[in-house]
C-alpha positions, 0 to 999 in steps of 0.5 A: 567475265569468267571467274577460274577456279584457282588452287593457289592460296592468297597471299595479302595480309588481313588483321594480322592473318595471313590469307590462304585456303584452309581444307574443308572441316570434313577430311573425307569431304566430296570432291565437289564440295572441295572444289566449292570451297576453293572456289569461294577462297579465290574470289575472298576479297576480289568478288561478292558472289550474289544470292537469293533465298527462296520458298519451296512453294513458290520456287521460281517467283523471286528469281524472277523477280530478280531476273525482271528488275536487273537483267541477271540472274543470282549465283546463289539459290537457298532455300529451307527445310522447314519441316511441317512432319511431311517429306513433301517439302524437303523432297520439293527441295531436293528436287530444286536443288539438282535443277538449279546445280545443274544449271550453275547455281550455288546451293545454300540450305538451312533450317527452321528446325522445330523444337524437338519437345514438339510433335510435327507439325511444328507452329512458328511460333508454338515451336520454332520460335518456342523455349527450352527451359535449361532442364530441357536444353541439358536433356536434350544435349545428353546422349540417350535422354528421350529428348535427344532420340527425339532431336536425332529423329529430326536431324535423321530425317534431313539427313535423308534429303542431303544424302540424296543431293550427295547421291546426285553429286550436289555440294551444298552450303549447309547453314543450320541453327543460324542467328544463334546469337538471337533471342528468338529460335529455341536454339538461341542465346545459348553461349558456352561450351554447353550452348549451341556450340554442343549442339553444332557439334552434335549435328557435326558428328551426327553427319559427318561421322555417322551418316557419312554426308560428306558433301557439306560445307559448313556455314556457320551464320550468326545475326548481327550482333545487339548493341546492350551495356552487358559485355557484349552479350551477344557478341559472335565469340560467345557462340561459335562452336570453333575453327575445327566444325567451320568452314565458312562464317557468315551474319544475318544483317535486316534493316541495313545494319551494316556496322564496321565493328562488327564486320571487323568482330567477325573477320578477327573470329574467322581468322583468314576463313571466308565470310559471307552475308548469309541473310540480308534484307535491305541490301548494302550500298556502295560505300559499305561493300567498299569498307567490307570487302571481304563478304564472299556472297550475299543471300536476300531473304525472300520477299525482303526483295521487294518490300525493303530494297529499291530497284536502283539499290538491287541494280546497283548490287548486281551491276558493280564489277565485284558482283558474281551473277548466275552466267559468271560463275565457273567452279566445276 
């Protein structure tokens, strides 16, 4: 079956929203990426687009995999530009995702980022996964403090590697600073309007202003919300940047934590914009895409394929009807 592009809103009711397509954030976004996002709308609560994230040194091993355990192949190719300092593996990327564009993939990309107080190249732990003191975090979203130049140096250098997929006509699914909600990235756990929301739309600026990089979707992807006494410490309103910097949200979901209420949270935030699950590990089953129906795509994250999904779960994800595979997707 071939899913068309269609341009007509949805017009079903959902929590009191009325569905329909919104534009793109961007005013001046490519005609490429406007066409992505039409098509993600047509197929909100009809169809789950299927992904899988992959690593830059191993380009071809998980889809593969996939391809060997159920006979398909996924619609959605991520990947990451965790930088070590080097261009060698943001221009691996770059080169991956116009193969894969032009073979039909959808492109979600995101990134590891480093913690800007650090030189490259940026440890796991040592850095990505490192504080900012809040000293460090009122610097670094004060424009022309020595720590911002050094944040806008990082955020330039990927700035590059997108600009070359906008030159070869690629739309990509931008997803950054993701499981902001988290306590476990340097970006995390920031609420407020001087939280990660400044920082979301510092970057917004950044791109879409200065660089003019207009072939982005912008992915807002959250982790699943923490379940603690203190007033929903976590909870996704706390930290999203708001409608005007995001065109898609989306949750992190590990260990199958599929929960009805925060399924409902996220679809009340949205607000009739699309939802996706950005990073699984353990698939969903059945009876929870069928209570959330909603989800646009899901993306597993790399080896989680193997080491945390059966085979019958990860055939039973790609063979539902709903499910969108790599021959079935038909955007442009």
């Amino acid at each position: 079956m071939r899913i068309k592009l269609t341009l007509l809103a949805l017009v079903a009711g959902l929590n009191g929203f009325a569905q329909q397509q919104f534009a793109p954030v961007n005013p001046n976004t490519t005609p490429e990426a406007r066409k992505l996002l039409s098509y993600i709308y047509s197929i909100k609560g009809k169809h789950i687009i299927t992904g899988q994230h992959n690593y830059p040194h191993i380009p071809n091993k998980h889809l593969d995999s996939v391809k060997a355990i159920t006979g398909k192949e996924p619609g959605l190719w991520g990947a990451d530009f965790i930088w070590s300092g080097t261009n060698d593996v943001g221009q691996t990327i770059v080169d991956q995702a116009i193969k894969r564009y032009k073979q039909g993939y959808l492109i979600c990309l995101m990134w590891h980022q480093g913690r800007p107080t650090d030189n490259p190249p940026y440890g796991w732990k040592e850095s990505v996964q490192a504080k900012l003191t809040p000293a460090q975090w009122k610097e670094l979203t004060t424009p022309n403090t020595e720590l911002n130049k050094r944040w806008l140096a990082q955020v330039d250098q990927i700035a590059v590697w997108l600009k070359k997929l906008q030159d070869a006509k690629v739309p990509v699914l931008w997803r950054p600073y993701h499981e902001m909600n988290g306590v476990w990235f340097w970006w995390g756990d920031k609420k407020g309007p001087d939280g990660i929301s400044k920082l979301w739309k510092m970057m917004y600026d950044r791109y879409t202003n200065y660089h003019k990089l207009n072939n982005l979707i912008w992915v807002w992807g959250a982790n699943g919300p923490r379940d603690l006494p203190q007033d929903q410490a976590y909870s996704y309103k706390y930290y999203y940047p708001g409608a005007k910097y995001v065109d898609i949200l989306g949750t992190d979901i590990y260990n199958a934590d599929y929960e009805q209420k925060d399924y409902n949270e996220l679809l009340q935030l949205a607000k009739g914009k699309p939802i996706a699950l950005t990073e699984v590990g353990e698939l969903p089953k059945p009876e929870i895409l069928k209570a959330q129906p909603e989800w646009v795509w899901f993306m597993v994250w790399g080896d989680w394929l193997w080491t945390h999904n059966t085979k019958e779960l990860v055939k039973g994800n790609y063979a539902r009807p709903q499910a969108l595979t790599l021959d079935e997707i038909n955007y442009k």
